[in-house]
C-alpha positions in Angstrom: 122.5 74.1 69.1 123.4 72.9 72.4 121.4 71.0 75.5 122.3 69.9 78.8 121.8 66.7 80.0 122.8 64.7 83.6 124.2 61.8 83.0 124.4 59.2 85.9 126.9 57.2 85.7 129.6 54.9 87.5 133.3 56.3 87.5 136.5 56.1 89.2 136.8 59.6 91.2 140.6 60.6 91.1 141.9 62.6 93.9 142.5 66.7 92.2 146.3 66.1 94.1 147.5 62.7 92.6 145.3 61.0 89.7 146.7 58.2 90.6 145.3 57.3 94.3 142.6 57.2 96.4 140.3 55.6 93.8 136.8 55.5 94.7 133.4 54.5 92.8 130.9 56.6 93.4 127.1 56.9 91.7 128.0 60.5 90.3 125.6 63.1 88.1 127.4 65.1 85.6 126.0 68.4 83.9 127.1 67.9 80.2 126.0 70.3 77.4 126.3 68.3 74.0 126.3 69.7 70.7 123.6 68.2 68.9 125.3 68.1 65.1 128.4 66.9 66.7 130.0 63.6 65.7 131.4 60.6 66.9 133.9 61.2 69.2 133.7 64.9 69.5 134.2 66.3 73.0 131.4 67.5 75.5 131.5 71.0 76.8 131.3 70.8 80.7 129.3 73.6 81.6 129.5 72.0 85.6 130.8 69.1 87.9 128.9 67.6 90.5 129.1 65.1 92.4 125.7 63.7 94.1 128.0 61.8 97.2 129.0 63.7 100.2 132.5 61.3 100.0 133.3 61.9 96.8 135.8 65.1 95.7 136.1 67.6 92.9 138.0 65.7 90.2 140.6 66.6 87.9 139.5 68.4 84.1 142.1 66.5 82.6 140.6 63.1 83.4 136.9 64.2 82.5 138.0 65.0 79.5 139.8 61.7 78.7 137.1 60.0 80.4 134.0 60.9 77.9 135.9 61.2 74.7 137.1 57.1 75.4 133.6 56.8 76.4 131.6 57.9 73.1 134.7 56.7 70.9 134.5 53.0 72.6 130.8 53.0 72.6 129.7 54.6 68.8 127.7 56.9 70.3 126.7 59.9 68.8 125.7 62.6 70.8 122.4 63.4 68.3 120.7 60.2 70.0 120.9 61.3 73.2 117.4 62.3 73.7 115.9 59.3 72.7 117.6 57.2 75.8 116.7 57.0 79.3 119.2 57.9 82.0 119.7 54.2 82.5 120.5 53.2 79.2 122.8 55.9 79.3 124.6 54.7 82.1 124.7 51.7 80.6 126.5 52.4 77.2 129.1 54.6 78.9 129.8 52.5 82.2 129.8 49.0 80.0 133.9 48.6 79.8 134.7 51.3 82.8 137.3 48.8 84.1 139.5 48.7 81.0 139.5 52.3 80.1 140.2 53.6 83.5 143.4 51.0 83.9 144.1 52.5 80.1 143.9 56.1 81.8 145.5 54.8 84.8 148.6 53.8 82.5 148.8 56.7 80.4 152.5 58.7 81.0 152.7 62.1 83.2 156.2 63.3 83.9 157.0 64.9 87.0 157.8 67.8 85.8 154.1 68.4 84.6 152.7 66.8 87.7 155.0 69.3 90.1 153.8 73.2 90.7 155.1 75.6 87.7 158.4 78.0 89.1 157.0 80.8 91.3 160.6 82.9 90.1 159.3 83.5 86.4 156.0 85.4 87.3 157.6 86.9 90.5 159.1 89.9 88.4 155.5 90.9 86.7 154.1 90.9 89.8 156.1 93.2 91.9 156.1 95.6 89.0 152.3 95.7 88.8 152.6 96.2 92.9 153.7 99.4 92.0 150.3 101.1 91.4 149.5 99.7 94.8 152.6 101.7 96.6 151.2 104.6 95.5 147.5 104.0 96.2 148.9 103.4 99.7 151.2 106.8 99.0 148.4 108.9 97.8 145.9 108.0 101.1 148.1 108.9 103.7 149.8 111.7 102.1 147.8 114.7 103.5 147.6 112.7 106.7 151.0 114.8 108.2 150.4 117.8 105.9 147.1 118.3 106.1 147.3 120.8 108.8 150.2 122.7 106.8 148.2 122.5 103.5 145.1 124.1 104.9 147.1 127.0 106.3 148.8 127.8 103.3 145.7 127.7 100.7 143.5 129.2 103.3 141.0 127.1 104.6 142.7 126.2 108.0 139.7 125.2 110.7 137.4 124.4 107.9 136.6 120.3 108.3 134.3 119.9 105.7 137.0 121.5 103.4 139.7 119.6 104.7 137.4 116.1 104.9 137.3 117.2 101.0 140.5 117.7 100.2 140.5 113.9 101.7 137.8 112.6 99.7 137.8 114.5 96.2 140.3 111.7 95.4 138.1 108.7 96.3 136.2 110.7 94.2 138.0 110.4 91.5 138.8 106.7 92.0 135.3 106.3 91.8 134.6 107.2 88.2 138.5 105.4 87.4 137.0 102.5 88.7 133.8 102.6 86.7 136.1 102.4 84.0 138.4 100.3 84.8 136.7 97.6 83.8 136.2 97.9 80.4 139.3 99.4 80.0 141.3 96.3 80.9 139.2 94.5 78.7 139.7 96.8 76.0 143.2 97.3 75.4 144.7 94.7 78.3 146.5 94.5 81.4 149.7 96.3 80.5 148.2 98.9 78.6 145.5 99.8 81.7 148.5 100.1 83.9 150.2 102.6 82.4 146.7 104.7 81.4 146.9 104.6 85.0 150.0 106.6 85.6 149.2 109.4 83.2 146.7 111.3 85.5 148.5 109.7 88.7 151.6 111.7 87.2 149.4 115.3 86.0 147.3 115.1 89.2 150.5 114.9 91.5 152.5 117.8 89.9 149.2 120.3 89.8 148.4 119.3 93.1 152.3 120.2 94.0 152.3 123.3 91.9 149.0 124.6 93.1 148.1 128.0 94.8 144.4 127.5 96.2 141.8 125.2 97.5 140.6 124.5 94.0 144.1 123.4 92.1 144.4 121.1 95.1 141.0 118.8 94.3 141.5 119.7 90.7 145.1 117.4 91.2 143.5 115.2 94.4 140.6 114.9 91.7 142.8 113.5 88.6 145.1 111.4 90.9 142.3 109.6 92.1 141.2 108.3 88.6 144.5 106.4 88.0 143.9 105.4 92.1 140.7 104.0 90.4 141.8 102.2 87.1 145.1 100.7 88.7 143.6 98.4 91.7 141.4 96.6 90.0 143.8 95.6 87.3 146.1 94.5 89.8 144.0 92.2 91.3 143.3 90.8 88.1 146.8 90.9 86.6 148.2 89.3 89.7 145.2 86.6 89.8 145.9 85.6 86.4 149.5 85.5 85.8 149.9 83.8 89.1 150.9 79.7 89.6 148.0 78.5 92.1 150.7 77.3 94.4 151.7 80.8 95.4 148.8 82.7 94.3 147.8 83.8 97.6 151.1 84.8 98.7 151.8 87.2 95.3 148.0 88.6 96.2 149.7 89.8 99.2 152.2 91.7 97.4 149.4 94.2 97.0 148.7 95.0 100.8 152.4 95.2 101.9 153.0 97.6 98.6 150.3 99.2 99.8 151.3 98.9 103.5 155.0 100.3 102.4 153.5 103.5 100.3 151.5 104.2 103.9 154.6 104.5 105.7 156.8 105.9 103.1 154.1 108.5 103.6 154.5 109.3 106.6 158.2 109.2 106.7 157.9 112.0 104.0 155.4 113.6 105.9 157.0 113.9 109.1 159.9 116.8 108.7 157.7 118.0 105.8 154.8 119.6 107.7 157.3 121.8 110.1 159.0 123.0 106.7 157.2 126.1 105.0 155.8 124.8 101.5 157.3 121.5 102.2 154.0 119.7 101.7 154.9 120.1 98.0 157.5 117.8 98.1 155.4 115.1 99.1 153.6 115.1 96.2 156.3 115.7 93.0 157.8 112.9 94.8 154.5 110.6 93.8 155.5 111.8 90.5 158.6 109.1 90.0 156.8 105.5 90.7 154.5 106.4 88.5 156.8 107.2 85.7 158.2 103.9 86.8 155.0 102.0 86.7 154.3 102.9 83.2 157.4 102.5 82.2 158.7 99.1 83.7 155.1 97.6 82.3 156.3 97.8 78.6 158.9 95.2 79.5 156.3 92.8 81.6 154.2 90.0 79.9 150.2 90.7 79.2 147.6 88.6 81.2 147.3 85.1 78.7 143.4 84.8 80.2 143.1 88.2 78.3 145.1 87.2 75.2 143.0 83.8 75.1 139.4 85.9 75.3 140.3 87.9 72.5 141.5 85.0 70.3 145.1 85.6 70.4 146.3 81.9 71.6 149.3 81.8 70.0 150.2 85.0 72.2 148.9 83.2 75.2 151.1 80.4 74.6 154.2 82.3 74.5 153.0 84.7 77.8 152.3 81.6 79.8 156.1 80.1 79.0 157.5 83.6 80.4 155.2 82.7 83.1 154.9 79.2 83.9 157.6 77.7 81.7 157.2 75.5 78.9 156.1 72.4 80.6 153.1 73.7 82.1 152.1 75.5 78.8 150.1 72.6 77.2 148.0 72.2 80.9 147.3 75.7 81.3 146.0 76.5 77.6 143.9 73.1 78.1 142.2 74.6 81.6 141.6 77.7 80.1 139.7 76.6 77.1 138.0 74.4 79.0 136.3 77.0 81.2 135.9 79.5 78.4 134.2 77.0 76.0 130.8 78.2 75.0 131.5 81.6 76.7 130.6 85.2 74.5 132.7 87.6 76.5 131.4 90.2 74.5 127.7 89.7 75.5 128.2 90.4 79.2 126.4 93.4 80.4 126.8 94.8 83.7 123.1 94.6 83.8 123.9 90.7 83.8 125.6 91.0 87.0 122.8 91.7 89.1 120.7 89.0 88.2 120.6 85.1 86.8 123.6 82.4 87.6 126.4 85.1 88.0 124.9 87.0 90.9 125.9 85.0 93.5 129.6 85.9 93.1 129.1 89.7 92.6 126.9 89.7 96.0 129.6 88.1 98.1 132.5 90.7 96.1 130.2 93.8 96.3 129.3 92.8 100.1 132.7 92.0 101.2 133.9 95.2 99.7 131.4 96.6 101.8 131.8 95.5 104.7 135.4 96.6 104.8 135.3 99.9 104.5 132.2 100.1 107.2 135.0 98.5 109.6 136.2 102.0 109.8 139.5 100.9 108.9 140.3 104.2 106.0 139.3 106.3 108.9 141.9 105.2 111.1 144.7 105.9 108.0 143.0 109.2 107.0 142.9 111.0 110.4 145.1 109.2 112.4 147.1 112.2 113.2 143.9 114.3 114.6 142.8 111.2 116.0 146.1 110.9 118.1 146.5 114.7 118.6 143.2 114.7 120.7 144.3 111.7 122.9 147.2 113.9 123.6 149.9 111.4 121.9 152.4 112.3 119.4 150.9 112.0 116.0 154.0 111.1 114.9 155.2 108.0 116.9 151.7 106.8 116.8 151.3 106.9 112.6 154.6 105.4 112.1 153.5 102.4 114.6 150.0 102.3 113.0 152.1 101.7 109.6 154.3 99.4 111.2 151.6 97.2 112.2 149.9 97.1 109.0 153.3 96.1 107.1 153.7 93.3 109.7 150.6 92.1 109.5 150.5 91.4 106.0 153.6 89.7 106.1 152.6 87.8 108.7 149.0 86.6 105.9 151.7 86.8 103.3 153.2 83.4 104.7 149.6 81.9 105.7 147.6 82.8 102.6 148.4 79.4 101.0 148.6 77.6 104.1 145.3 78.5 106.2 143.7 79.6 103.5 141.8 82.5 102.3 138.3 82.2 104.5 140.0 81.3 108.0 142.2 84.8 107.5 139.1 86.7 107.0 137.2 85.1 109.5 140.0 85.6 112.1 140.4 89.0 111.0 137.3 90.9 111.2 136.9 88.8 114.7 139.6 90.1 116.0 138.9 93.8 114.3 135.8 93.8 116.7 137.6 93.0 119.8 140.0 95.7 119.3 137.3 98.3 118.6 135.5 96.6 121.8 138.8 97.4 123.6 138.7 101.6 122.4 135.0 101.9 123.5 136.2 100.5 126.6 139.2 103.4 127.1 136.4 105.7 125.8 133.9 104.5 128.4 136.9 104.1 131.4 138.6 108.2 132.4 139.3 106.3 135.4 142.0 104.6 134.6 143.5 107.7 134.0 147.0 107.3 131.8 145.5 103.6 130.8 143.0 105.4 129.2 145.9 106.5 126.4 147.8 103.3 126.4 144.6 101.5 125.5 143.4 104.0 123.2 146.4 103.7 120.9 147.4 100.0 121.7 143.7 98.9 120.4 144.2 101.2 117.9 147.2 98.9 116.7 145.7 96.2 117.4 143.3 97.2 115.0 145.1 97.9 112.4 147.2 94.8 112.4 143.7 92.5 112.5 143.0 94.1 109.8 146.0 93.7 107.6 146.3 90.1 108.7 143.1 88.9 106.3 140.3 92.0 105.4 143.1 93.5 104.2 144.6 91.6 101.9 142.5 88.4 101.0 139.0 90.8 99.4 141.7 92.2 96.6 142.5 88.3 96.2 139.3 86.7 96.6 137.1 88.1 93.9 139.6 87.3 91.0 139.6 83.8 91.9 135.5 83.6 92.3 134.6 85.8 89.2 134.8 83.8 85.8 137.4 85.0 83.0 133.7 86.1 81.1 133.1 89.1 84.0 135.9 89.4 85.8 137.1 93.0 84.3 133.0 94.4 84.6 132.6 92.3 88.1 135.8 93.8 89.6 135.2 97.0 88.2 131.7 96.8 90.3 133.0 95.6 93.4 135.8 98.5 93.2 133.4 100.5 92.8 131.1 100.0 95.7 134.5 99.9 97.6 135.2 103.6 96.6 131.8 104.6 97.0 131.6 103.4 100.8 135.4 104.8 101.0 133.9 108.2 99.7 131.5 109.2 102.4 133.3 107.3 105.6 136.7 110.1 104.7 134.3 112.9 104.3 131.9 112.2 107.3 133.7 110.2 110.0 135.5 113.6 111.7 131.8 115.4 111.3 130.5 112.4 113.1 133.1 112.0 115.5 132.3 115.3 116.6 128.1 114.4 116.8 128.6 111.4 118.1 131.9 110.6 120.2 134.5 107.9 119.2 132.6 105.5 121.9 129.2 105.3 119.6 131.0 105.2 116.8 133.6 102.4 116.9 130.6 100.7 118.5 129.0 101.1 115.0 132.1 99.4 113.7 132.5 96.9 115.9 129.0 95.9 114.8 129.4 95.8 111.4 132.9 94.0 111.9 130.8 91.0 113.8 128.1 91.4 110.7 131.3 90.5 108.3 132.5 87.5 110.4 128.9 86.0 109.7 128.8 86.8 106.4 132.1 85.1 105.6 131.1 82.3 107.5 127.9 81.6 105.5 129.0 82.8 101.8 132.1 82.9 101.4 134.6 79.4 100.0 137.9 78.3 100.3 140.3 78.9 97.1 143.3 78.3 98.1 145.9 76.1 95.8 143.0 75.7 93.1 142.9 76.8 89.4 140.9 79.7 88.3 139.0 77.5 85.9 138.7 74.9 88.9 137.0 77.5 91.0 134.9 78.5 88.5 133.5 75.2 87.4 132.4 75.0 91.0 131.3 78.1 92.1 128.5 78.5 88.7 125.3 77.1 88.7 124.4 75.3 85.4 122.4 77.9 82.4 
């Protein structure tokens, strides 16, 4: 049986960067669930950390836990009795030789080479593998963006634009029910083993989509490719998140966007002297074919997530994984984090019903909304019809999509080498500001025929602006976020929700935004996602916090409300 108690007492706040200054005492409240059969000196679970002064910082797990188990071994007291003391004669027992144990802690050994950052070179191999699923997620959306034209003559349905907005959207489709599983696959069978599930209908969707003779073989293939589109984001996120050092966390999330950023243009490239080549849009996709292959079969030689060994009770397993990862000096602190924050948890309770409701629905309101939020920018509608887009301004598709994917890979660059530095929240603010100034600047050359040949030059240069707003933080940092803010108890279900509504949103802006665009005008319409860009700033503003060089299990402890 276990009950949770606050326990005001006196203590020495260490600084999270260096235990060993800025010491401050501080009149502190900590939540503190104690087993009520438990014996002398047995450790408290630490279900949250609080701290009542506004001075005061979050303080390291390490030194709470050495803190209370000298506390109840020095003072003989068994957690059983706590019910029958007041808060005061609490604070009393534990606070009673505070200046002796804390020198004692003060004094206790920590070598440098556990105080420094684990090597970012051992985990840097795993992750650009799993970056592979997001080459061809980029791939696989801009690959009818060329050919699209070519494809629609061929299987006979050439001026049709629901057909052809279908032939778009048939695979966010698919990724939709991939991601609805994604989630419970990766918790099923792992991180590794979800990857390369992934590739198998990537690989079969690609070939019948290359092989096919009508409308219906292509979103049969579109179809199946987008179910491993669904199943393999997610688990990158995660994968990445996990098997990550804190220190460059943010800069191996951003692996993802310029993977995805790369299979864009490699796109395109493919897509250019493919179109003008009779049955050459088949190329493009047996070509999709090969990464694939790659993906599933490079992840056989990569190490499985240790946060997933450790849920299902393999630690021995997670020891070894975290040495491939971290090395072996960092082994001990990173098992000791991670059964911290999973203490108490039954991962195999959570429901998605749970989500939605009680102390975990804060987190999967600000993923779900974020998620959101993106895809009503508009930004999937510049990468799926660019090339019409373009064609009407009278500008070369071509030039114009190569630049658009230019701008995208240099703006993720550019958040790969802030991500740890500014940190996550001043990215996404920044970006989606800037998002609405550029779509401000296209209903202004929609607005101004005046200006004649300006009218282009803005058109495509706010266009570009767009694009590389985007990809300097709503890009990237959403994919990164959530990971960090979800717990290791929900983060396969909560991703696999967020993904969803991502996909779902995704869905009807490819199959409606040329329909609208002919109801409405491009000048309504980017005005519409201008608006919701501004709605986003807010909203990161107000919900979202900072993550950047903190521990999952850190950001967890101080995200969760008390049960």
């Amino acid at each position: 049986m276990r009950k949770t108690i606050i326990l005001p007492i006196s203590v020495r706040i260490f600084c999270p960067g260096d235990p060993r200054r800025d010491l401050k005492r501080r009149e502190t409240g900590f939540h503190v669930t104690l087993r009520q059969d438990a014996g002398v000196g047995d450790q408290p679970d630490f279900a949250r950390i609080g701290c009542s002064s506004q001075e005061s910082r979050p303080c390291s797990g390490h030194f709470f836990s050495n803190f209370f188990e000298d506390r109840m071994m020095r003072s003989n007291l068994n957690p059983a009795v706590y019910k029958r003391l007041t808060s005061k004669e609490l604070m009393d027992v534990f606070d009673r030789d505070d200046e002796e144990s804390s020198a004692r802690l003060l004094s206790s050994p920590i070598t440098e080479e556990q105080n420094s950052n684990p090597p970012w070179r051992l985990s840097l191999p795993h992750v650009c593998v799993a970056t592979i699923c997001s080459f061809l997620f980029g791939y696989h959306l801009a690959v009818v963006n060329e050919t699209l034209e070519s494809i629609s003559m061929e299987l006979g349905f050439a001026g049709n634009t629901l057909a052809e907005g279908f032939v778009v959207s048939i695979c966010l489709g698919g990724a939709f029910v991939g991601c609805s599983f994604s989630g419970l696959i990766a918790d099923g069978v792992g991180r590794r083993r979800a990857f390369q599930l992934s590739a198998l209908p990537m690989i079969f969707g690609a070939c019948l989509s290359a092989s096919t003779g009508n409308l219906q073989g292509m979103l049969l293939g579109r179809f199946f490719v987008g179910i491993g589109m669904g199943i393999a984001p997610p688990v990158a996120s995660l994968y990445v998140a996990e098997v990550s050092p804190p220190s460059v966390r943010g800069t191996y999330g951003s692996f993802i966007q310029i993977a995805t950023c790369l299979g864009l243009i490699a796109a395109l490239l493919v897509g250019l002297p493919a179109k003008d080549v009779m049955g050459g849009w088949r190329v493009c996709f047996w070509l999709s074919a090969a990464p694939a292959a790659m993906l599933a079969l490079c992840m056989e030689f990569c190490a499985e997530s240790p946060h997933w060994l450790h849920k299902h009770g393999r630690i021995g397993e997670a020891e070894a994984e975290f040495e491939r990862l971290l090395g072996a000096s960092h082994v001990k602190s990173a098992m000791s984090e991670l059964s911290r924050s999973d203490r108490g948890d039954d991962a195999d309770g959570v429901k998605f019903s749970e989500l939605l409701y009680g102390r975990h629905f804060r987190v999967v309101f600000i993923g779900t909304t974020l998620f959101a939020l993106q895809q009503l920018s508009g930004i999937n509608a510049v990468f799926y019809f660019s090339s019409v887009v373009f064609k009407r301004a009278g500008v070369p598709s071509n030039i114009a999509n190569i630049c658009i994917g230019f701008a995208n890979l240099i703006g993720s660059i550019i958040a790969m080498l802030l991500m740890d530095k500014l940190g996550r929240k001043v990215l996404l603010v920044g970006s989606f500001s800037g998002m609405a100034a550029t779509l401000g600047l296209q209903v202004f050359a929609a607005s101004s025929h005046f200006l004649g040949s300006w009218t282009l030059y803005l058109s495509v240069g706010g266009m570009l602006l767009f694009v590389f707003t985007f990809a300097l933080g709503a890009g990237p940092v959403p994919g990164l976020l959530l990971p960090e803010i979800f717990p290791n108890k929900i983060r396969e279900k909560a991703m696999a929700v967020c993904m969803s509504v991502h996909w779902v949103f995704n869905f009807f802006i490819g199959l409606l935004f040329l329909r609208m665009l002919e109801l409405i005008g491009a000048k309504i319409l980017y005005t519409i996602f201008a608006s919701f860009c501004l709605i986003a700033t807010a909203f990161v503003k107000r919900n979202v916090v900072e993550t950047k060089g903190r521990s999952l299990q850190e950001i967890e402890i101080s995200l969760l409300a008390p049960e």
